[in-house]
C-alpha positions in Angstrom: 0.0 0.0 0.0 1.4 3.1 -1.2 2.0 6.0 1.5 -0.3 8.8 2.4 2.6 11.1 1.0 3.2 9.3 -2.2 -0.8 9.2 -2.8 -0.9 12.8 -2.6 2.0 13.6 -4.7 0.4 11.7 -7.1 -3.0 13.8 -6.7 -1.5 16.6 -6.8 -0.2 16.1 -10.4 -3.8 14.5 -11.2 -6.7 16.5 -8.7 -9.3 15.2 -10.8 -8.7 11.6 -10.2 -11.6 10.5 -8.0 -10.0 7.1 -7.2 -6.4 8.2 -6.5 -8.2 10.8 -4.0 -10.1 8.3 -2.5 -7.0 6.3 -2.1 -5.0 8.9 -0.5 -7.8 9.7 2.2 -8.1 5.7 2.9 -4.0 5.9 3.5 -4.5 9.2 5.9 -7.4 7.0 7.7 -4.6 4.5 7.8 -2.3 6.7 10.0 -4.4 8.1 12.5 -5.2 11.5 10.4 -9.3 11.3 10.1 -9.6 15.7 9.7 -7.3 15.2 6.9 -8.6 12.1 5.0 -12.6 14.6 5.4 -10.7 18.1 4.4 -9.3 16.1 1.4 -12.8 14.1 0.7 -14.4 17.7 0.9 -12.1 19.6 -1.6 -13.7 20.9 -4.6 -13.1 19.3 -7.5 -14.7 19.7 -11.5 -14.3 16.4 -12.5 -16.6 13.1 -13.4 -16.9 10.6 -10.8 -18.3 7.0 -11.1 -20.9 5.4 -9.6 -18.4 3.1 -7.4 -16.3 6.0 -6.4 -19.2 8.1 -5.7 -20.3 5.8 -3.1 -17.0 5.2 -1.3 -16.9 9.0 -1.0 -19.9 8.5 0.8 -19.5 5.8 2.8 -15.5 7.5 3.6 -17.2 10.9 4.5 -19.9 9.5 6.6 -18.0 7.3 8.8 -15.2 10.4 9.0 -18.4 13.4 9.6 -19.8 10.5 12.4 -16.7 10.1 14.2 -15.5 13.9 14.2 -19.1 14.5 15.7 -18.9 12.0 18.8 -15.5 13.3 19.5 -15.9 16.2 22.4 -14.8 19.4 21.6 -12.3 19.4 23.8 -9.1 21.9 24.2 -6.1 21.7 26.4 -3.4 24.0 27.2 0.0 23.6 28.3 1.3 25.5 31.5 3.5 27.5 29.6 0.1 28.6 27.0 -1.8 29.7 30.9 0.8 32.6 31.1 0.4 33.6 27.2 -2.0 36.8 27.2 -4.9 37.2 24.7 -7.1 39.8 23.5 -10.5 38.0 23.4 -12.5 39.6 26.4 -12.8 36.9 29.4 -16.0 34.6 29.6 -17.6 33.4 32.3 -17.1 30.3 33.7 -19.3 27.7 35.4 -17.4 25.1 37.3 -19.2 22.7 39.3 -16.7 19.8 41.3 -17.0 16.9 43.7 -15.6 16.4 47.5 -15.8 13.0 49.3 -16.7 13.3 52.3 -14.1 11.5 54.2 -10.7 12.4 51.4 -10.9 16.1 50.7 -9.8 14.7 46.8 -11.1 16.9 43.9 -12.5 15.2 40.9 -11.8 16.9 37.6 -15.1 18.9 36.7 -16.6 20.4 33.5 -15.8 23.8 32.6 -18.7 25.3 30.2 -17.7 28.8 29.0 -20.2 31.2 28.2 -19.5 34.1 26.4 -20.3 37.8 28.4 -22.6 39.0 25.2 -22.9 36.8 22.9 -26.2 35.3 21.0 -24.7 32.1 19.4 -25.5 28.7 20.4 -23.2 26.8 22.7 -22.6 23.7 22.3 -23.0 21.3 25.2 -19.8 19.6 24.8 -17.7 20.7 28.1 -14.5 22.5 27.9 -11.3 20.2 29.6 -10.2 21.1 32.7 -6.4 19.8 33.9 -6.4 19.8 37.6 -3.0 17.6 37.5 0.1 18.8 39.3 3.4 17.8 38.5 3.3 13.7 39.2 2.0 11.2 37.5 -0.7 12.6 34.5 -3.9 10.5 36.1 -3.2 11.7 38.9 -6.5 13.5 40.2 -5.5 14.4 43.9 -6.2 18.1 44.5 -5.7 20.7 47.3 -7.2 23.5 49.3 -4.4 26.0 48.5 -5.0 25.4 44.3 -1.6 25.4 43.9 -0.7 24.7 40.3 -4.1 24.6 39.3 -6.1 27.3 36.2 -9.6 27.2 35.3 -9.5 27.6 31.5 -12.1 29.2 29.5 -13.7 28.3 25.7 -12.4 31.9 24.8 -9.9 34.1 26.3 -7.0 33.9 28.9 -6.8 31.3 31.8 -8.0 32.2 35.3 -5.7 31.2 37.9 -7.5 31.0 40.9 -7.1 33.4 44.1 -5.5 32.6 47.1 -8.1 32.5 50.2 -8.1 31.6 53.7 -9.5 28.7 54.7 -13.0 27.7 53.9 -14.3 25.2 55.9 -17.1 27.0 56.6 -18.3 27.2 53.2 -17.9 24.0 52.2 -19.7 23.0 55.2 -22.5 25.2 54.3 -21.9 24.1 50.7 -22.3 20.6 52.1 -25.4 21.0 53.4 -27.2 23.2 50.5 -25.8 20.3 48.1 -27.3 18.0 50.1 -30.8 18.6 50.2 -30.4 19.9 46.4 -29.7 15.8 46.2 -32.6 14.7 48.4 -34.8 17.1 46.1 -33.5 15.6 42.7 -33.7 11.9 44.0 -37.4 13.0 44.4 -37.9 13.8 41.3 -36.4 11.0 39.8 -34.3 13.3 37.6 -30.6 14.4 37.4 -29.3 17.5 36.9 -26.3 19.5 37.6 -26.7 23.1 38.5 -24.2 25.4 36.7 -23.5 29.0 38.8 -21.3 31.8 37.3 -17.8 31.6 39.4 -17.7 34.9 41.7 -14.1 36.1 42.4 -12.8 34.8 44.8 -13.8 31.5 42.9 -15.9 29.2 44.9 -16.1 25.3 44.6 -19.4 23.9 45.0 -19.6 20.6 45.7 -22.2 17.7 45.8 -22.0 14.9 47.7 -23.7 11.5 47.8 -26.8 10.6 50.2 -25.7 8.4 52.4 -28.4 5.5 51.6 -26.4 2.3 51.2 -29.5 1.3 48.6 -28.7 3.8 46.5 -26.3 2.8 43.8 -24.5 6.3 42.1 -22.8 5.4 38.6 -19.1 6.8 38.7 -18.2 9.1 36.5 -15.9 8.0 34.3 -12.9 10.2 32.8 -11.9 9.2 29.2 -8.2 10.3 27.7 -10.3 11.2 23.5 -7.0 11.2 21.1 -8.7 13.3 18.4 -6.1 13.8 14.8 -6.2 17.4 13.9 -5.6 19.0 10.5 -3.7 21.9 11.9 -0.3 21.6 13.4 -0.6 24.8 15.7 -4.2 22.6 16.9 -3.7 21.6 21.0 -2.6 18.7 22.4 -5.4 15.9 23.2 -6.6 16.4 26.9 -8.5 14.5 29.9 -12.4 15.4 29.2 -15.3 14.7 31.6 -18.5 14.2 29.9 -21.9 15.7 31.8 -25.4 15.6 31.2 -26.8 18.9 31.8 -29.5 21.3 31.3 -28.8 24.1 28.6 -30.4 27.4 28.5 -30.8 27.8 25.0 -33.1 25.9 22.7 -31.4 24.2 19.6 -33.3 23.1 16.8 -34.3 19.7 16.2 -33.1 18.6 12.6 -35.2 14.8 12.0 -31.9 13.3 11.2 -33.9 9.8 8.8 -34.2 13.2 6.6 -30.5 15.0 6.5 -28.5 14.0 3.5 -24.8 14.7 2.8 -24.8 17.3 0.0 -21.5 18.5 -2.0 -21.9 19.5 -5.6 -18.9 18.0 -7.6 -17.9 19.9 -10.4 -20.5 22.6 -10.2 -20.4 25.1 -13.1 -18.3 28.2 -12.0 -16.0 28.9 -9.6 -15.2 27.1 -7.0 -18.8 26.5 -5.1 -18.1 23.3 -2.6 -18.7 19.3 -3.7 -21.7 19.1 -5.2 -23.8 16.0 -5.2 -26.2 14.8 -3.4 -25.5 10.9 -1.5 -27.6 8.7 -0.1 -27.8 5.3 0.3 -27.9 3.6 -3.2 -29.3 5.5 -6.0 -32.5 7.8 -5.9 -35.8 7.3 -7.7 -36.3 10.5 -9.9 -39.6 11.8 -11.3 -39.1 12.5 -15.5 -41.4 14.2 -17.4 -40.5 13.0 -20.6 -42.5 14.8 -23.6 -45.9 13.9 -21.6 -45.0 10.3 -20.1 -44.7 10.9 -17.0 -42.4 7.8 -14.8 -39.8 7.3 -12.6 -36.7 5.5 -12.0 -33.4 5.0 -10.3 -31.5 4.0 -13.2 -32.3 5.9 -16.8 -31.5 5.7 -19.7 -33.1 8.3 -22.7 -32.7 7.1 -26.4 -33.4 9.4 -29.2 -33.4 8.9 -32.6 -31.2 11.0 -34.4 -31.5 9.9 -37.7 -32.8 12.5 -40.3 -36.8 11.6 -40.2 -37.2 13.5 -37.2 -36.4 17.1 -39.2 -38.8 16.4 -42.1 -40.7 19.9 -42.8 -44.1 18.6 -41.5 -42.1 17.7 -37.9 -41.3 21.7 -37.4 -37.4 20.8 -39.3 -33.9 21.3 -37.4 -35.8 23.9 -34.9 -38.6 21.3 -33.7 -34.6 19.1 -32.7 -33.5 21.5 -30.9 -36.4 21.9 -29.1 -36.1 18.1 -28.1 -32.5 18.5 -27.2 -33.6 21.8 -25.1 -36.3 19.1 -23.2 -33.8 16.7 -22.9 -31.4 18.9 -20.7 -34.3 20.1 -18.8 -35.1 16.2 -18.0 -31.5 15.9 -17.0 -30.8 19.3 -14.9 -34.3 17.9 -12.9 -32.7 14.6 -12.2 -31.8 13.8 -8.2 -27.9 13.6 -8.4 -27.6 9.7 -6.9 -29.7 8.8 -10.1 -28.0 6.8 -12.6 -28.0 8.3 -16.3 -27.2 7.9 -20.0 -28.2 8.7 -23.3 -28.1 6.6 -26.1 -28.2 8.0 -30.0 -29.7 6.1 -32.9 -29.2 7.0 -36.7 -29.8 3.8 -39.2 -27.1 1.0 -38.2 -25.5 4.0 -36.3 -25.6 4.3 -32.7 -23.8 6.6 -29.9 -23.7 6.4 -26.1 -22.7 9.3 -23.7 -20.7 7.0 -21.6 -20.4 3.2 -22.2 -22.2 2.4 -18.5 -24.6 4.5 -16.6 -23.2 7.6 -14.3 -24.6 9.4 -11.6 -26.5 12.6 -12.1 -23.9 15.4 -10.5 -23.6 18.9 -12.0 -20.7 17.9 -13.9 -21.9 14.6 -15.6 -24.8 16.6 -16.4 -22.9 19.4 -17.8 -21.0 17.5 -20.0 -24.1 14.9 -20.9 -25.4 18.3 -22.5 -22.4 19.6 -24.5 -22.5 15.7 -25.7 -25.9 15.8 -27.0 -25.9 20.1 -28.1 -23.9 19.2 -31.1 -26.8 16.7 -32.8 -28.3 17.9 -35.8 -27.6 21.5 -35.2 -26.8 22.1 -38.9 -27.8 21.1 -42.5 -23.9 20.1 -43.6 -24.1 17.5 -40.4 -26.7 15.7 -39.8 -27.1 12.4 -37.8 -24.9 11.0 -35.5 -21.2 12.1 -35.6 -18.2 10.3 -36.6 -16.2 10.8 -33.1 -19.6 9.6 -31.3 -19.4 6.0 -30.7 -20.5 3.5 -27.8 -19.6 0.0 -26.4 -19.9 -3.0 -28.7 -23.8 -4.5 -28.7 -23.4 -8.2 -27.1 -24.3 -11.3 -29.2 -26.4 -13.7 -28.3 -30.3 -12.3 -28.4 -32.8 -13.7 -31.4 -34.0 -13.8 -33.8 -32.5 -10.9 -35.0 -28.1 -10.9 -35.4 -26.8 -8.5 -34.0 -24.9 -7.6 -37.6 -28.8 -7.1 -38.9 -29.7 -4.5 -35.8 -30.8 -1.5 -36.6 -33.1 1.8 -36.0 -34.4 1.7 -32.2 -34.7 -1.9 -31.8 -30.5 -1.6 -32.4 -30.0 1.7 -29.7 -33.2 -0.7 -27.4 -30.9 -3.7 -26.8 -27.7 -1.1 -26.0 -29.8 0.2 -23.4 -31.4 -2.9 -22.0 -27.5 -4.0 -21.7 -26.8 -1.2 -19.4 -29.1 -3.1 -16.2 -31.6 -0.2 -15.8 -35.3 -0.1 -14.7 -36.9 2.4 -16.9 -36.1 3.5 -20.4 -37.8 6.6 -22.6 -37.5 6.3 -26.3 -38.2 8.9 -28.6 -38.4 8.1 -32.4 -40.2 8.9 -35.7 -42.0 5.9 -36.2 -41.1 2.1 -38.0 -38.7 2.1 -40.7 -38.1 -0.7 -42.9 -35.8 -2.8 -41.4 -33.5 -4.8 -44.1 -33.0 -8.3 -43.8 -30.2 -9.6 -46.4 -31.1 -12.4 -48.9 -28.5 -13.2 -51.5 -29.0 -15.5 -54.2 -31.8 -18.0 -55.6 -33.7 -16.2 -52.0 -33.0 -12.8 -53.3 -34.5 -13.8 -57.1 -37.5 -15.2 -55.6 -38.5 -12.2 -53.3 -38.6 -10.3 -56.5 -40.6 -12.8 -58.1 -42.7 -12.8 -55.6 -43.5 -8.6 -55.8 -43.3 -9.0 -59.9 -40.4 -6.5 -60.0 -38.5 -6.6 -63.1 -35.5 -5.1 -64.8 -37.3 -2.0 -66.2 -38.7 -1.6 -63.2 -35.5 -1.4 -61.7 -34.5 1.4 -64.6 -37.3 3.1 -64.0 -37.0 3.6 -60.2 -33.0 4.4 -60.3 -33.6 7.0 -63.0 -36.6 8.5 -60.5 -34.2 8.7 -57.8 -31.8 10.6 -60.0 -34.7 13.0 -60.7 -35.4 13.4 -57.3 -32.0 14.1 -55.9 -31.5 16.9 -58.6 -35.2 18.5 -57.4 -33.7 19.0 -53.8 -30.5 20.0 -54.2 -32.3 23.1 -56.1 -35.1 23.5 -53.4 -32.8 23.4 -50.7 -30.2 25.9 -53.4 -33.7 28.5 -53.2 -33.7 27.9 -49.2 -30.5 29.2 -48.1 -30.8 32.0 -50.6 -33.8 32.7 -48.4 -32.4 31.9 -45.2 -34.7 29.1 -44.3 -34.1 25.9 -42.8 -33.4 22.9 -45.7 -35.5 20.3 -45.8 -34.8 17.0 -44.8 -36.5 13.8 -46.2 -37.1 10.6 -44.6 -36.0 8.5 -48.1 -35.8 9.2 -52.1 -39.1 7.2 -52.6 -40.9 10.4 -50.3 -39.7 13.1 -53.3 -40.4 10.5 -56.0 -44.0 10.0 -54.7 -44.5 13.7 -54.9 -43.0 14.2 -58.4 -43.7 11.1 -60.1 -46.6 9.3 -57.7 -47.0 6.8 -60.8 -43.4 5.3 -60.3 -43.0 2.1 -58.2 -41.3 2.0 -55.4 -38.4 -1.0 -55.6 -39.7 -3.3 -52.6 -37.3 -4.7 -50.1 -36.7 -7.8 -48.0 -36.9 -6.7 -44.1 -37.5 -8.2 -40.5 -41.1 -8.1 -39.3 -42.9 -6.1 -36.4 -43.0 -9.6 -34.5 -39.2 -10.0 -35.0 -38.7 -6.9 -33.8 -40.8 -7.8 -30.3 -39.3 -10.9 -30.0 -35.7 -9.2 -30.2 -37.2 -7.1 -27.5 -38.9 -9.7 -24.9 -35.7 -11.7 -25.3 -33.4 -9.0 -24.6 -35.3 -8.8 -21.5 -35.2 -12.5 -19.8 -31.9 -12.2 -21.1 -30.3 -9.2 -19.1 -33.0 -9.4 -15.9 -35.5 -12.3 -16.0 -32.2 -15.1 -15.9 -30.3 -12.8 -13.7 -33.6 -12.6 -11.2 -34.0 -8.8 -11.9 -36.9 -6.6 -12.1 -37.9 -6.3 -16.2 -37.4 -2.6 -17.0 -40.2 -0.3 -18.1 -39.8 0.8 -21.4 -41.8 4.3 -22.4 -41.8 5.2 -26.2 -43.3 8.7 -27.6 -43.6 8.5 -31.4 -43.1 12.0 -32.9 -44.8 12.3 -36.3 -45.5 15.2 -39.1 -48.6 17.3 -38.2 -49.7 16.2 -41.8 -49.7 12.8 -40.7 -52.2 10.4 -39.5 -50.4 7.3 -36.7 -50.6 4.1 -38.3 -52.8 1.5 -37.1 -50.4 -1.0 -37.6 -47.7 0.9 -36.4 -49.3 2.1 -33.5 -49.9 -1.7 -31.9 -46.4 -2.7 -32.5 -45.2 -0.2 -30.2 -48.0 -1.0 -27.5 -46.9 -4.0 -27.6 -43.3 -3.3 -26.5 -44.5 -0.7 -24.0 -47.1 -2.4 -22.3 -45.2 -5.8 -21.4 -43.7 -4.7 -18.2 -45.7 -1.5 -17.5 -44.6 1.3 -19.9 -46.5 3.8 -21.5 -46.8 5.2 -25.7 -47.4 8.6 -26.4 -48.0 10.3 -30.1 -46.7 13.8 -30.9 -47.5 15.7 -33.9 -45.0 18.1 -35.2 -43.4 21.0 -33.5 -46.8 22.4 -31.8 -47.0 19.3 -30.3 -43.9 19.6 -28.9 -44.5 22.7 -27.2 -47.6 21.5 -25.7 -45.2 19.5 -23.0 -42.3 20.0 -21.0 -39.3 18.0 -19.9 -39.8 19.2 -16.1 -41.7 16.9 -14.0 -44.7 17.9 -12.0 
């Protein structure tokens, strides 16, 4: 294991390495040096972190905040620091100490300094008090003359006490006043210690025991707390006696089932604190996804972004970014311990923002957007580009090879690999989904339609047509500064120009291929594995000149409604702007 000084060498060369951070405040834990293992786990940093690391930072900063809490407050000072003078204003100090009756033995007592004028809240953690004189240090024999012994204050200089003449008297009379103070609280079934400023001379007031031989009075015990500091100017580690007593202020209850440890990592900006919000496992968001409204721990979004969803009738390039604008709005509104991607589709094309789900903080978010902003923006580029890629689709799910995936049942199974529980698919509808024939197979599909060599002339000479027809509309549409227009395939301008011409008919997968793919991906990935199925939630964007397909429309109930999920249609940009990506 690597030193706590190598480790943070090393981070200091790399601060955004989550893991090597980690590591280093795991080697200060190591050594004894807790406040410094928490300062480090605290720093801010603008940097991605997984989902394991983000939960060892958890679990490290818990365990760290937990034990810096039950550690007393305590502060000890040297003799040498009694005679040092300070400019804070002295406080007033309540002491309250014990006498035995028969050994005239002081017990170490609980100083609890409260400031002259001042409204802040005091925390109920006791002050240390040495009363040790030069022997051994747990040695707790005291005298009447105080030699040797200060009275030390939260704030300000020590108090050495007065000399005085004897007080036998007043203790006697303390005696008795302590006495039936006792016979009172034993009454009352109740304990409580009764703190009195210190007049000057000081005064010792001391309780002692009734003396029932029924009652049985717990000791208190004196505990030595070694508490690692982060500041080398910090005091030395002193006796502390812990007390239950009655404070004069009220301090607010917090219901601590609801208090959550909240840093935002890699929050846009300067530097703002940690930023992300941990609790125990991942949290259940709320997603409002263009009208489907469902929840989950671990999403993922996949949207086509193939060029069918800018046709003219679907509002063009502006009605995508409107979907990209809803998309960050999804993801800004997502709890940060909820597990995200995003998955792109275009054809046989598909891209991932990361190759495994990440958590939701400010940063991941951040960058999840810049990822997607890109998408379509322009006419020169649309579609998926060629830097975006994703992780390798696994074999092994039928009927469909995975060489033959493509469109959303492709970008479905990359999700479905990612173990999540709901997903939210946006696409423009079905698309023909080619399944290769070669051969005597090939011939006889064509038989089968009747399509013949001149019909083939006749279509590729159509296409030909058709390609020179929208390089000149789109030609007239710049000149006019309006968006191009984008076409779903040739046979759409061919139908409009030459509606007599055949369209050239292809072999492709089936609808019930398709949910067979998808039900198998399923028992695959959870069902085998004992796993929840996932929800999967599809809205199906088409022109506002277009009427849904029947046929269409039951396909994709029937992949939504398997394991709860919902289908929504959209029609063109007004429909898009008749929902919102927040959720209620």
């Amino acid at each position: 294991m690597n030193d706590s000084s190598s480790l943070l060498a090393a981070l200091v060369q790399n601060p955004g390495n989550w893991k090597l951070r980690i590591q280093a405040a795991e080697a200060l834990i190591s050594e004894g040096k807790s406040g410094d293992a928490l300062k480090l786990l605290k720093q801010s940093v603008d940097a991605p972190i997984s989902l394991v690391d983000s939960r060892r930072l958890l679990e490290l900063t818990q365990k760290l905040e937990a034990s810096v809490e039950a550690e007393p407050e305590a502060v000890a000072l040297s003799g040498a620091d009694l005679d040092e003078e300070d400019d804070v204003p002295a406080l007033a100090v309540a002491v309250v100490a014990e006498d035995d009756e028969e050994e005239e033995t002081v017990a170490p007592v609980a100083a609890v300094a409260v400031p002259d004028s001042s409204p802040a809240i005091l925390s109920p953690a006791a002050v240390a008090i040495s009363a040790v004189g030069e022997g051994s240090p747990e040695s707790h024999e005291g005298d009447d003359s105080h030699e040797g012994r200060s009275f030390i204050v939260l704030e300000g200089e020590a108090i050495r006490p007065h000399e005085k003449e004897s007080d036998a008297a007043a203790k006697i009379s303390a005696i008795s006043t302590a006495l039936l103070v006792h016979v009172v609280l034993a009454l009352l079934l109740s304990l409580a210690v009764i703190a009195m400023p210190r007049p000057n001379p000081p005064q010792v007031t001391a309780t002692i025991s009734q003396p029932d031989k029924d009652t049985q009075i717990d000791d208190v015990k004196v505990k030595k707390i070694t508490r690692a500091v982060s500041s080398s100017t910090s005091a030395s580690p002193s006796f502390v006696v812990s007390a239950v007593a009655a404070s004069p202020v009220a301090v607010p209850e917090f219901d601590g089932a609801e208090q959550k440890f909240d840093v935002t990592l890699g929050a846009v900006g300067g530097n703002i604190g940690v930023g992300m919000s941990f609790e125990a496992g991942e949290e259940e968001s709320m997603v409002n996804f263009f009208g489907i409204k469902s929840k989950g721990s671990r999403i993922v979004f996949v949207i086509e972004a193939a060029r069918f969803m800018l046709t003219d009738s679907k509002g063009g390039i502006p009605a995508y970014d409107k979907v990209k604008e809803d998309i960050e709005k999804m993801l800004a509104g997502l709890n940060k311990t909820t597990a995200f991607n995003i998955v792109l589709f275009e054809g046989k094309k598909i891209a991932s923002y990361k190759d495994e789900l990440v958590a939701a903080s400010p940063s991941n978010v951040r960058q999840a957007v810049e990822w997607l902003m890109p998408i379509n923006q322009v006419y020169e580029e649309l579609g998926i580009r060629t830097e975006y890629t994703t992780a390798p689709i696994k074999e092994g799910v039928e009927p469909i090879p995975v060489d033959d995936l493509v469109h959303y049942t492709k970008a479905l199974q990359r999700a479905l690999e990612m173990d999540v529980n709901t997903v939210f698919l946006l696409t423009s509808g079905w698309v023909h989904f080619h399944k290769p024939l070669e051969g005597r197979e090939l011939e006889k599909f064509y038989r089968d339609y009747k399509w013949t060599e001149k019909d083939e002339e006749i279509w590729v000479a159509a296409v030909k047509r058709a390609q020179a027809w929208l390089d000149k509309e789109n030609a007239a549409r710049r000149a006019k500064g309006v968006p191009q227009r984008v076409i779903r395939d040739w046979h759409e301008i061919v139908a409009e120009l030459e509606p007599n011409v055949r369209r050239k008919p292809g072999p492709g997968y089936t609808m019930e291929e398709v949910e067979e793919q998808v039900k198998n991906a399923k028992d695959l990935y959870y069902r085998v594995a004992n796993k929840k199925k996932p929800e999967i939630n599809i809205v199906w964007f088409i022109g506002d000149d277009e009427e849904p397909s029947i046929t269409v429309d039951t396909h994709f109930k029937n992949v939504t409604r398997r394991d709860g999920g919902e289908l929504r249609v959209l029609k063109g940009l007004a429909g898009l702007k008749n929902v919102t990506g927040n959720p209620e």
